[in-house]
C-alpha positions in Angstrom: 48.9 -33.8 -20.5 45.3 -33.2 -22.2 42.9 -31.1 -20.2 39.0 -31.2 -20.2 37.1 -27.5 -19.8 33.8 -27.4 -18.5 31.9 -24.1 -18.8 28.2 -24.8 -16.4 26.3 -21.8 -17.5 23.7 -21.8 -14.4 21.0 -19.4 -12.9 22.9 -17.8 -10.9 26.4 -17.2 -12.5 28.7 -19.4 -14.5 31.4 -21.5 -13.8 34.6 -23.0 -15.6 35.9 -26.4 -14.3 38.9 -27.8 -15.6 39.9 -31.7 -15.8 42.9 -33.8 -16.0 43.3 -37.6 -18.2 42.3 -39.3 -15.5 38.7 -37.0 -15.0 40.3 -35.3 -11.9 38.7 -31.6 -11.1 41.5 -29.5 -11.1 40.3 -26.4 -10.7 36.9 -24.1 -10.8 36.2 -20.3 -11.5 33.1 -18.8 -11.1 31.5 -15.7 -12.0 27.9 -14.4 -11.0 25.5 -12.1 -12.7 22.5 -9.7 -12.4 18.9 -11.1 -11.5 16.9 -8.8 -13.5 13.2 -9.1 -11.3 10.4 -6.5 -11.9 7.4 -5.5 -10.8 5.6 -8.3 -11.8 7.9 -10.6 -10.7 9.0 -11.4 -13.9 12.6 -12.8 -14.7 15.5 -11.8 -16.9 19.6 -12.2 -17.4 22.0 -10.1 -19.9 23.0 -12.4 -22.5 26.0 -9.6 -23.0 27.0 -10.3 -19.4 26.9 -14.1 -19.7 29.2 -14.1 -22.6 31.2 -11.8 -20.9 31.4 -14.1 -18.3 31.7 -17.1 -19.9 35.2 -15.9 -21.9 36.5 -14.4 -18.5 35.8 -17.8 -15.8 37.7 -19.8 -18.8 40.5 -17.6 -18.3 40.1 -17.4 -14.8 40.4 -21.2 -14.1 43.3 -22.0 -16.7 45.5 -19.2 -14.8 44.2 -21.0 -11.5 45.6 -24.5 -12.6 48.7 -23.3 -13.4 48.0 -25.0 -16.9 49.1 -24.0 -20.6 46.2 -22.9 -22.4 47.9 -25.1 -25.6 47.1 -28.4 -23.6 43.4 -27.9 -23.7 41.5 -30.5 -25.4 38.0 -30.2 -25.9 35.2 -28.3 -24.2 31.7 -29.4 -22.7 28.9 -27.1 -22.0 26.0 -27.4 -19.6 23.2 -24.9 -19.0 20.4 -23.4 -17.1 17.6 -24.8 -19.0 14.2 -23.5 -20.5 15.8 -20.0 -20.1 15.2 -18.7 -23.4 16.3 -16.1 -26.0 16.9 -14.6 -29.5 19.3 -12.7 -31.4 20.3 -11.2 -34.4 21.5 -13.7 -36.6 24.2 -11.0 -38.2 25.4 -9.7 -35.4 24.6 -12.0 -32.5 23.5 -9.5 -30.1 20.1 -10.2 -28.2 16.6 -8.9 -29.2 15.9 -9.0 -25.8 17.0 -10.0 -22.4 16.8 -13.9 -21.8 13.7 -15.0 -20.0 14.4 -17.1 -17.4 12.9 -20.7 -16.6 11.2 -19.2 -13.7 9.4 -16.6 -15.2 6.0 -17.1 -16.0 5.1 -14.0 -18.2 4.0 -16.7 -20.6 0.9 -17.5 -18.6 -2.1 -15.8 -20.8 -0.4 -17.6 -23.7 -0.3 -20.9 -22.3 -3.9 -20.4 -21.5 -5.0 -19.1 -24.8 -3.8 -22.3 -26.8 -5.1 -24.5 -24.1 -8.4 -22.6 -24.8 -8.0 -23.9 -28.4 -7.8 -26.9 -27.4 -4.3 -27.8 -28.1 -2.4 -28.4 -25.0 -3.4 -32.5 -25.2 -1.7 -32.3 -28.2 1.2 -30.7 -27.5 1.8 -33.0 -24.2 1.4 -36.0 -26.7 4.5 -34.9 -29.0 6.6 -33.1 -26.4 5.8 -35.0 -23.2 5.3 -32.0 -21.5 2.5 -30.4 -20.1 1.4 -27.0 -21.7 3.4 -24.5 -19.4 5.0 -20.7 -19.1 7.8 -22.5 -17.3 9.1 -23.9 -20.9 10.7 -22.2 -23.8 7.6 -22.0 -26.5 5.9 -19.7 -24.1 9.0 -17.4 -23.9 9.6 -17.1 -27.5 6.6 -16.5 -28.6 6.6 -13.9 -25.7 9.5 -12.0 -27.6 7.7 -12.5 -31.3 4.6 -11.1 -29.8 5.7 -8.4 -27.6 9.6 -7.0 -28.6 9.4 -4.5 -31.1 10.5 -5.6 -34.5 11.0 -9.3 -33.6 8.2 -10.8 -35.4 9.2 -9.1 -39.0 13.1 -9.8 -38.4 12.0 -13.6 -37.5 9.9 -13.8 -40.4 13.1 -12.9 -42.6 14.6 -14.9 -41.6 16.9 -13.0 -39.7 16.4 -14.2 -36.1 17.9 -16.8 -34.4 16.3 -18.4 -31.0 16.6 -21.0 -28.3 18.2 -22.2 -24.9 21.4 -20.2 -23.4 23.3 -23.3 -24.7 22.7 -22.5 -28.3 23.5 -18.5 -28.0 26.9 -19.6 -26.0 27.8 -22.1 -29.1 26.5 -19.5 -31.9 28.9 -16.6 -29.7 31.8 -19.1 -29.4 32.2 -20.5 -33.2 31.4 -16.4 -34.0 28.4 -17.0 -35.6 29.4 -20.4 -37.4 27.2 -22.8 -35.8 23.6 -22.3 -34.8 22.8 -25.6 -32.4 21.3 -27.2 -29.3 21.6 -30.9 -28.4 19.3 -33.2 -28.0 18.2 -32.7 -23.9 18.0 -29.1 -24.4 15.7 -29.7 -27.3 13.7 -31.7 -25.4 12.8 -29.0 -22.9 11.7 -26.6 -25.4 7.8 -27.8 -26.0 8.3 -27.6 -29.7 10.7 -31.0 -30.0 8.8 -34.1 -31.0 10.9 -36.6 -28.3 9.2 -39.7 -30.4 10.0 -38.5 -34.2 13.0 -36.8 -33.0 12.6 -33.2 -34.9 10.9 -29.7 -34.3 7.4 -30.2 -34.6 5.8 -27.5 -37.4 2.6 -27.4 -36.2 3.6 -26.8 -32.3 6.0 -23.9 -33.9 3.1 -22.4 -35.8 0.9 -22.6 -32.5 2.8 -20.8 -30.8 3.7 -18.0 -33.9 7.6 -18.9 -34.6 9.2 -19.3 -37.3 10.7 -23.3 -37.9 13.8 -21.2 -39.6 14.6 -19.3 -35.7 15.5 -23.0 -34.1 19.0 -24.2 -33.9 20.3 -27.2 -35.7 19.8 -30.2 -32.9 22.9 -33.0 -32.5 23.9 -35.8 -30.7 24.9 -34.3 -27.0 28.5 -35.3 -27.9 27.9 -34.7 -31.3 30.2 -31.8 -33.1 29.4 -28.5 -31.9 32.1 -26.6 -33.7 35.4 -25.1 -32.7 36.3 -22.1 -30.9 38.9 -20.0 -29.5 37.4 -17.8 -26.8 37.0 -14.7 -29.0 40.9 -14.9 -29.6 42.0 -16.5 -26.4 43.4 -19.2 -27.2 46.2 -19.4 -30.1 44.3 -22.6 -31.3 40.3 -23.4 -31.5 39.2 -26.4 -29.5 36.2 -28.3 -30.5 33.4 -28.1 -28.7 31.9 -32.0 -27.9 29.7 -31.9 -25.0 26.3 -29.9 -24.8 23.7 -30.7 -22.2 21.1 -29.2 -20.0 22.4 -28.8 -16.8 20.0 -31.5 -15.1 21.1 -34.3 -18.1 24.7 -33.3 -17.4 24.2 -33.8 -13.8 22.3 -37.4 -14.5 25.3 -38.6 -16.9 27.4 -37.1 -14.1 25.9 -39.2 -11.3 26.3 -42.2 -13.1 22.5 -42.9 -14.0 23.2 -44.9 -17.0 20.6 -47.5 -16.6 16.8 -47.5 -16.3 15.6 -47.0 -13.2 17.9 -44.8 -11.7 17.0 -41.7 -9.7 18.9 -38.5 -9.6 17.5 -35.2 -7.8 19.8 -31.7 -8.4 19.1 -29.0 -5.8 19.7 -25.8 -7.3 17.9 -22.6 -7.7 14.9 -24.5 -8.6 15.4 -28.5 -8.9 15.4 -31.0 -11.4 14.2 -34.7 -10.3 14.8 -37.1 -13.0 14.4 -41.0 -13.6 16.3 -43.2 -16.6 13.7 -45.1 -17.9 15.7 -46.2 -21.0 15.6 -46.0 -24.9 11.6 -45.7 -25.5 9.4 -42.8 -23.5 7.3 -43.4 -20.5 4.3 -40.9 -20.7 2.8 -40.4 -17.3 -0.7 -38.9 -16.0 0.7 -37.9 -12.8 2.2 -34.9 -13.1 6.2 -35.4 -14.0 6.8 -34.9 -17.5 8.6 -37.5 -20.4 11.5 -36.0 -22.0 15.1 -37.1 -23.6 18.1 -37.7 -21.1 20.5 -37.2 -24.4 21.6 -38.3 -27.6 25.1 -40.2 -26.9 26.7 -42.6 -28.4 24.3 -42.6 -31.3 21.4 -43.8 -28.3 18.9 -42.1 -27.1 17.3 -42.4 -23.5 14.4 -41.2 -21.7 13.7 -39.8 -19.0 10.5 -39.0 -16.3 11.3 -35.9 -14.9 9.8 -33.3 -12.3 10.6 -30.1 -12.3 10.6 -27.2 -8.8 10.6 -23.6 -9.0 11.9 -22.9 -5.6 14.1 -25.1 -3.8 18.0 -22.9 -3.4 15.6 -19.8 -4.0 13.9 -20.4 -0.8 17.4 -20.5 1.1 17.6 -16.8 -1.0 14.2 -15.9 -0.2 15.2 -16.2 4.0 18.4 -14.4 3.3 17.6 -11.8 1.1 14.0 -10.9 1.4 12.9 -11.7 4.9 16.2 -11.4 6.3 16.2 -14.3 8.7 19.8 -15.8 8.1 22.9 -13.8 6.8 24.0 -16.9 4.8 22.8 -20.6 3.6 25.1 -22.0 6.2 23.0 -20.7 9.4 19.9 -22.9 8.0 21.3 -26.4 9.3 21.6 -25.5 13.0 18.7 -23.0 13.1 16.8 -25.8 11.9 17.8 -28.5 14.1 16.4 -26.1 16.8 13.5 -25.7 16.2 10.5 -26.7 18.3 10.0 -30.4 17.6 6.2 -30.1 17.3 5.6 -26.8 16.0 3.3 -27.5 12.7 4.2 -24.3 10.5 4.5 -25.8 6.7 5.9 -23.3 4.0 4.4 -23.8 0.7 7.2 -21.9 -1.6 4.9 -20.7 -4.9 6.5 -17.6 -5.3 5.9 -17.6 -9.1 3.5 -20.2 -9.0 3.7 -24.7 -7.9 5.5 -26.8 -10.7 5.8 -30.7 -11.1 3.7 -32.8 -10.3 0.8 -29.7 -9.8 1.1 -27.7 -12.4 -0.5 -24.0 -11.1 1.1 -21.2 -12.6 -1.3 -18.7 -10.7 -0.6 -20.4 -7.2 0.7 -18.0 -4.4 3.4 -19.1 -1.4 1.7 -19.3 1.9 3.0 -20.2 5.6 0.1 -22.3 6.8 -0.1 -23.7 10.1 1.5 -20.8 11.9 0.9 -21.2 16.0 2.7 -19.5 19.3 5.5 -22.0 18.6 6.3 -20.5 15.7 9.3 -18.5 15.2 12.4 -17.5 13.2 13.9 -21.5 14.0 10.6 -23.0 12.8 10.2 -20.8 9.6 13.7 -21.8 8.7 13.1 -25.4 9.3 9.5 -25.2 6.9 12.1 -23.7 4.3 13.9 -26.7 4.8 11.4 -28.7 4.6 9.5 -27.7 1.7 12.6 -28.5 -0.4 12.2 -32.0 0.7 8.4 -32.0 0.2 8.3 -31.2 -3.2 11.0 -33.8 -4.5 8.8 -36.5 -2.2 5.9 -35.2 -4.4 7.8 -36.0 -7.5 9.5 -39.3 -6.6 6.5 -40.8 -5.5 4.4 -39.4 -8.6 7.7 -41.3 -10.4 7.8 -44.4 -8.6 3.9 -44.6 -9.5 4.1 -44.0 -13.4 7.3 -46.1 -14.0 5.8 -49.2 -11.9 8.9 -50.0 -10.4 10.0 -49.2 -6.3 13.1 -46.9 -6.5 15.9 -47.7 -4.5 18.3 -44.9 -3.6 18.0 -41.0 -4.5 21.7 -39.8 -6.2 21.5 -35.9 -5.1 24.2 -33.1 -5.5 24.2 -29.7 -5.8 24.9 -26.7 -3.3 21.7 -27.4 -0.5 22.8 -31.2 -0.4 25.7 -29.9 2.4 23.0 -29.3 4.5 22.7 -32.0 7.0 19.2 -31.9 8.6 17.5 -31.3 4.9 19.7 -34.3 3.5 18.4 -36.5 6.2 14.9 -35.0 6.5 15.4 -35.7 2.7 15.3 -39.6 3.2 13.0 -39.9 6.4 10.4 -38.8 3.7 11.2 -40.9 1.0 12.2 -43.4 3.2 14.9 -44.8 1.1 19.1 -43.9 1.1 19.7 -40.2 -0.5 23.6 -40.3 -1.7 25.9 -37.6 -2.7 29.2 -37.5 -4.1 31.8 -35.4 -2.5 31.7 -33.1 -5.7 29.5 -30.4 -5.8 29.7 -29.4 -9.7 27.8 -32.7 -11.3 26.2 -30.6 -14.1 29.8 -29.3 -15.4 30.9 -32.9 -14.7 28.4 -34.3 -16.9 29.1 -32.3 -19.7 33.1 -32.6 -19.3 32.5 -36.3 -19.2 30.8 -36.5 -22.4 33.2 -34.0 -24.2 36.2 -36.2 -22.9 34.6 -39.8 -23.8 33.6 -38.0 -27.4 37.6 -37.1 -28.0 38.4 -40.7 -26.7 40.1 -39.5 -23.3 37.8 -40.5 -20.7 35.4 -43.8 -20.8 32.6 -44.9 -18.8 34.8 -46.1 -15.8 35.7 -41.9 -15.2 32.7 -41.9 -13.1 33.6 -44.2 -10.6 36.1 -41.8 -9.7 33.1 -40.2 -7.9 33.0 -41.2 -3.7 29.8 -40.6 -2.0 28.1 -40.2 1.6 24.8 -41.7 2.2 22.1 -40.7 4.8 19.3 -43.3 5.5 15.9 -42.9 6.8 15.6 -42.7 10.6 12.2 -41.7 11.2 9.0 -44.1 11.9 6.9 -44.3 9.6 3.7 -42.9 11.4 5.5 -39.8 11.8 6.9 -39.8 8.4 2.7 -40.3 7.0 1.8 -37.8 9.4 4.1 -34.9 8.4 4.0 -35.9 4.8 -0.2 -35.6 4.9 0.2 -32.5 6.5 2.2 -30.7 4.0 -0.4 -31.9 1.2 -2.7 -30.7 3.1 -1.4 -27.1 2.6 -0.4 -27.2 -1.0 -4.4 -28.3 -1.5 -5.1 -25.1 0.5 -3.0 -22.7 -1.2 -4.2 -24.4 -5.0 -8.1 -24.1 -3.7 -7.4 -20.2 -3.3 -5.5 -19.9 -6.4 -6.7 -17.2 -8.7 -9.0 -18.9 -11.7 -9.0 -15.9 -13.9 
């Protein structure tokens, strides 16, 4: 027997999954670490405590299996994307904490180079509106402000990029300095049309061409490694994606056309649209899927800030629910006509608007309104926002999409997943598995090293919810939730 690790590297901890020939899951081990959130809302991880992590849940899950560690064939890697970060290239270790995707410390630069008239650019190479949320902003955040970094990158001595590429450059022990494809793609340095790091983006935003990683084929060669000694062999390393392409390659979205949304800590809405880019003026972005295969694809994508973070924000901040699981019935409580809409722009609205300086507002608020129905508008908000994006999606790619795949932890949640498809008002499905992002990734490590082909994923079953509620009522409750995102973004701060 040949096994398939997964390591999902993810916001908020990392996980090992372990496959069998056939693309069973085995096993999974998981391991959570520190959000790092200041005064200023700003957002960091320990890079020392993800690696730390990362050798420790591969352990973890091998002992859990019961297997030998000798029968372990290949690993895949997904990761939390846009969380960026650079290191020494001699030692490894970290200039800096990584900057996570939801920070936004990168604001003021984002709006100086769009002052310089350079963001239309930019979006016409990378496919991506000029944004904090992306990596450029964060590494030129660490050149400009982390003492030392600037000289040391200029040397030559400073490697930088997506968690992916520091896990890669840790596991081969400094031998291989790489991202893949997708990850490249979310940067906002990657030209997605010539396929290579764009100089004059990198000189924009002050960093040096020589800090990027080496980009390859998502189940391109990646090295070998043996877990800082672990193992008694290395394994190579085949599968590297960004934990939103892994879960697309996961779900089976293969052809153009179809529709995946990931509910995580934030979410990650994303449409195949084939092997030559879509560019959109409506808000979602144009980016790479992956590299497999020797292909390319495209994708449309939309990215949230807050979806799982809201469930967090009710738990942890406001103290509403002890756990994620109390939402469901709390919400199926509430007072059918209260009108209370949560607009969750804690550190600002992402796709399809696009305001870093927006602020989270409860709007709507009447007598009705208690802990039931603010539980429910957290609820709903989730399924607001990935309306917003499917529909900006369904408008740029000129074709009506069918069915919504969805995984992730929130899609347990009953009401949302129905609420889900009353607003699109089309059939949201999700496989049984939870881990589609590690899935992915194993998948494309395993068909790389000849184990697995395409017909592994229809190993996947799935449960479908279809839309229930009239479509009056659907308008009506839709309208009203625009309604207060144009509020909150009218008393955004301008300066």
């Amino acid at each position: 027997m040949k096994y398939v690790l997964s390591i999902d590297q993810s916001t908020q901890g990392t996980k090992a999954l372990l496959f069998d020939e056939t693309g069973t899951l085995l096993a999974r081990a998981d391991r959570s670490h520190r959000q790092i959130i200041d005064e200023n809302g700003w957002v960091e991880h320990d890079p020392e405590e993800i690696w730390a992590n990362t050798l420790r849940v591969a352990r973890d899950v091998v002992e859990k299996a019961g297997v030998d560690k000798k029968e372990l064939a290949v690993l895949g890697i997904s990761n939390q994307r846009e969380t960026s970060l650079a290191w020494d290239r001699e030692t490894g270790k970290p200039l800096y904490n990584a900057i996570v995707w939801q920070c936004a410390r990168g604001t003021a630069i984002c709006e100086e180079i769009a002052a310089a008239g350079h963001g239309a650019m930019i979006r016409e190479k990378t496919g991506i509106t000029l944004s904090p949320y992306f990596p450029a902003a964060k590494l030129s955040w660490i050149i400009r402000n982390v003492e030392g970094a600037r000289e040391k990158a200029a040397a030559g001595k400073v490697a930088a990029g997506t968690v992916d590429s520091f896990l890669v450059y840790r596991l081969t022990k400094g031998v291989r300095h790489q991202t893949d494809y997708s990850n490249a793609s979310r940067t906002q340095l990657f030209d997605i049309s010539a396929l290579r790091w764009d100089e004059e983006i990198l000189s924009i935003f002050g960093i040096e061409a020589s800090c990027m990683p080496a980009v390859t084929d998502s189940d391109g060669d990646f090295g070998e490694t043996d877990f800082d000694g672990w193992l008694d062999r290395p394994i190579p390393i085949r599968g590297v994606l960004g934990d939103s392409h892994g879960a697309l390659f996961g779900q089976g979205c293969l052809k153009p056309g179809m529709i995946k949304a990931t509910y995580g800590t934030g979410s990650s809405i994303m449409m195949n649209v084939g092997e030559k880019p879509v560019f959109s003026d409506t808000g979602v972005v144009s980016s790479l899927a992956w590299k497999i295969g020797g292909r390319v694809n495209y994708v449309l994508e939309g990215n949230i800030n807050y979806t799982g973070a809201v469930i967090t924000w009710l738990k942890d901040d406001v103290k509403l629910i002890d756990g994620p699981g109390e939402t469901e019935a709390l919400a199926f409580a509430a007072h059918p006509a209260d009108t209370c809409c949560l607009v969750p722009a804690f550190s600002g609205l992402g796709a399809p608007w696009w305001d870093s300086r927006a602020k989270a507002a409860l709007v709507g608020m009447t007598r009705t309104t208690g802990r039931n129905e603010i539980v429910r508008a957290a609820l709903d908000c989730i399924a607001f926002q990935i309306t917003d994006i499917v529909r900006a999606m369904e408008k740029s790619a000129g074709t009506p999409i069918g069915e919504l795949r969805v995984d992730g932890g929130p899609t347990r949640n009953q009401y949302l997943m129905q609420f889900q498809s009353d607003m699109l008002g089309i059939p949201v499905r999700i496989p049984e598995a939870e881990e589609l992002s590690g899935i992915g990734a194993a998948y494309a490590a395993g068909m790389s090293v000849g184990l697995y082909d395409e017909s592994v994923m229809e190993k996947l079953s799935r449960k479908s919810f279809r839309p229930a509620m009239a479509k009056d009522i659907r308008e009506e409750r839709y309208a009203r939730w625009l309604d207060a995102v144009k509020m909150v973004r009218m008393n955004s701060p301008k300066d």
